[in-house]
LUMKOL-16493 format. One record per residue (C-alpha): residue in three letters; x, y, z. Coordinates in steps of 0.25 Angstrom, whole numbers, plus 5000, padded with zeros to 4 digits. Layout:
% residues N
AlaXYZ/...
% end
This chain:
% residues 266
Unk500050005000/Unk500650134996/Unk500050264998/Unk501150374994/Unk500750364981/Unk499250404984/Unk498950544987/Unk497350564985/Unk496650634995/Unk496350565008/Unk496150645021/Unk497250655030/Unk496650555042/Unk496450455027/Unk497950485024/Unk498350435040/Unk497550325039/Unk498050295025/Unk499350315032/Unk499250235043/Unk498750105036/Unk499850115026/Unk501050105037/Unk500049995046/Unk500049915032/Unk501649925032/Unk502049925047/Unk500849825052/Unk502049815064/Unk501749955068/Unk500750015077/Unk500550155073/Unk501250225086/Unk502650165079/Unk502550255068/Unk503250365077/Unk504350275079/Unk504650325065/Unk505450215056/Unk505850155068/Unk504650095069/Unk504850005057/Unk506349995059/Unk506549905071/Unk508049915072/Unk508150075070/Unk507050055081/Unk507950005090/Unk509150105087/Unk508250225088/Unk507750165101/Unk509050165105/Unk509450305103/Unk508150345109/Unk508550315123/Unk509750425121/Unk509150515111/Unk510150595102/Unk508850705102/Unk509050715118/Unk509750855116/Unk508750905106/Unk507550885116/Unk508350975127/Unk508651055118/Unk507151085113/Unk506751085128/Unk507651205131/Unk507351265118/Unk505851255120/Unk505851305134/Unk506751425132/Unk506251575133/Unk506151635119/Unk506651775121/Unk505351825124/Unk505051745135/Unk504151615127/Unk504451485126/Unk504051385115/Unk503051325124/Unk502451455122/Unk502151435108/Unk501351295109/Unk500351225116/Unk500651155129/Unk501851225129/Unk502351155118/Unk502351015125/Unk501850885118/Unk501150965107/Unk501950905095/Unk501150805092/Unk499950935086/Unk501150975076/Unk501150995063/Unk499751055064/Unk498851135054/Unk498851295060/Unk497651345053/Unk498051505055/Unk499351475051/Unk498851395037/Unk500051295041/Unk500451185046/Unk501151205060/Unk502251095064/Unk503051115077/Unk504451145072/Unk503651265066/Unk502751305077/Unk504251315085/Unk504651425074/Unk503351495075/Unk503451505089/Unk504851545088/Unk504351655078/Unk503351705087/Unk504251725098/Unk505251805087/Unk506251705085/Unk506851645073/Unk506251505067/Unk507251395069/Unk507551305059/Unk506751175056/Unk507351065052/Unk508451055065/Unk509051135075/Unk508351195087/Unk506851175080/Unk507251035084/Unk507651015096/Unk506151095101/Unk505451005092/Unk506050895100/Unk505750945114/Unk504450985110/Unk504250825104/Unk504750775114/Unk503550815123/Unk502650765113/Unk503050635112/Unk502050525113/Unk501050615110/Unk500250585094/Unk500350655082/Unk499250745081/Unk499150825067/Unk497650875065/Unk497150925052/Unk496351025054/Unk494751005049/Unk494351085039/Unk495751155036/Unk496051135021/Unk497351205023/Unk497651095033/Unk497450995024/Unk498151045012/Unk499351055020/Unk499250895025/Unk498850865011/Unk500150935006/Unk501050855017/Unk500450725013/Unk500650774998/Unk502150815002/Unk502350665010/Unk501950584995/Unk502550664984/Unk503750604978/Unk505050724976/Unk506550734975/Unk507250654966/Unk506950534973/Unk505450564970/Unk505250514983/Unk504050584993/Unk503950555008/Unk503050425007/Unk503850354997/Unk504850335008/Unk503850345021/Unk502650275015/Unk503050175003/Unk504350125008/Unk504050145023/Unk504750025030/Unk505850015018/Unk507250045017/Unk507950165012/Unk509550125011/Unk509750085025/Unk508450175032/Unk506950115032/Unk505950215028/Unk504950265040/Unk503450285038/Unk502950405037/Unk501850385049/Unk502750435062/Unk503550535052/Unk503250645062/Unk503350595076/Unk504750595079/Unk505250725076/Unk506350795078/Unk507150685077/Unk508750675080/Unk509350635065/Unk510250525069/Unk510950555054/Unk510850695056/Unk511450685071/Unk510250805073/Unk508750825077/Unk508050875065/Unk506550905062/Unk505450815054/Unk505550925044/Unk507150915042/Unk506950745040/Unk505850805028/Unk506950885020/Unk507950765022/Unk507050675015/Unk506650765003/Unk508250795003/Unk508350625003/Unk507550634991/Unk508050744984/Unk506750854986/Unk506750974987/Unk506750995002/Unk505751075010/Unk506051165022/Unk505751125036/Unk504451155040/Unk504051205026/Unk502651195023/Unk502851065014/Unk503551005026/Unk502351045036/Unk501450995027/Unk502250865027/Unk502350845041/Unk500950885044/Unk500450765033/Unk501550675041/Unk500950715056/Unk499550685052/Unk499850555047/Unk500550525058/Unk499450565068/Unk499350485082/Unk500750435082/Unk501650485094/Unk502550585094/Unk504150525100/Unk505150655095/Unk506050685095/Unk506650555088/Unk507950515084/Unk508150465070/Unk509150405058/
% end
């Protein structure tokens, strides 16, 4: 059963569904909760490795690092938890979201740099650096609890901007005229040279992750430029609106899994 090549309209929850039958199909081994797990889900002895490494996490600093960062002063006296609800504690799992003022989709990297902006301070970069090590602490109080990305009712512009993730996630580019679900749906399971190719349910669960071949934390949005530069596309900015578009297709999809970020991976 492959479903990449199919792109008539279905509704988001018939996508999911679609989705989720597909990987049962696949995985029969898998109840859905292992699908945070990533590709270590389906790779028993990586499992075991990243087990491993999990009890001394190379991400340790980043998540102290966040902490102070979230909790220092700006120079006008707010915090960060000023910015958010419940202070900015175990509310991960609501982002991407649909702001319908704003007409866009609102991730959390970017709901940092809006807050910074508000309180006259410069954006930081997305795809590494200190954006990371916030979105680590601020993950890190969010983890066990699931994935909640809502599509508004009756917002057509909210829609439209699932519908252009979804169309992002299965049209082929590059040279390799490859798209996301050729690797993450079609040959899910399978091998690459030496790595197996993860699902794409669970994509956004982990995230920021410590790059064990980067020797760094980076953002989802940076492991999305790396694979359009793996198969020679044109790469899209961090947090562009194609990007947002892409995780908020992702997130929704991946509704009701559990939240473990920061993670470590290959």
């Amino acid at each position: 059963m492959l479903i990449s090549s199919s792109l008539t309209w279905a509704s988001p929850e018939q996508d999911r569904k679609q989705i989720l039958t597909f990987y049962q199909q696949l995985f029969p081994q898998l109840q859905f909760a292992d699908y945070a797990q990533g590709v270590y889900a389906i790779d028993s002895d990586a499992k075991s490795s990243w087990q491993a490494i999990e009890e001394f996490p190379p991400y340790e600093f980043a998540l102290e690092e966040g902490k102070t960062l979230f909790n220092r002063p700006f120079n006008n006296g707010a915090r960060y938890a000023d910015c958010f609800p419940n202070q900015g504690i175990a509310i991960a799992q609501n982002y991407p979201y649909w702001d319908e003022h704003k007409q866009s989709i609102i991730t959390l990297a970017s709901a940092l740099n809006d807050c910074r902006l508000q309180n006259h301070l410069p954006a930081l970069p997305y795809a590494k650096g200190k954006i990371t090590k916030l979105l680590a602490y601020m993950a890190f109080t969010s983890r066990g609890q699931l994935i909640r990305t809502i599509i508004p009712e009756h917002s057509p512009q909210a829609l439209n901007a699932y519908e252009q993730g979804k169309a992002y996630f299965y049209q082929r580019r590059g040279q390799l005229n490859f798209s996301c679900a050729s690797c993450h749906i079609d040959n899910a399971g399978k091998f690459i040279r030496s790595e197996i190719l993860s699902p794409a349910l669970g994509h956004t669960t982990h995230w920021p992750a410590y790059r064990l071949n980067t020797g760094e934390m980076g953002t989802l949005h940076r492991r999305f430029m790396a694979c359009n530069k793996l198969i020679r596309a044109p790469i899209d900015a961090a947090q562009s609106p194609a990007l947002r578009q892409l995780e908020f297709f992702l997130s929704y999809i991946a509704n009701g899994l559990p939240l473990n970020g920061p993670s470590t991976r290959k």
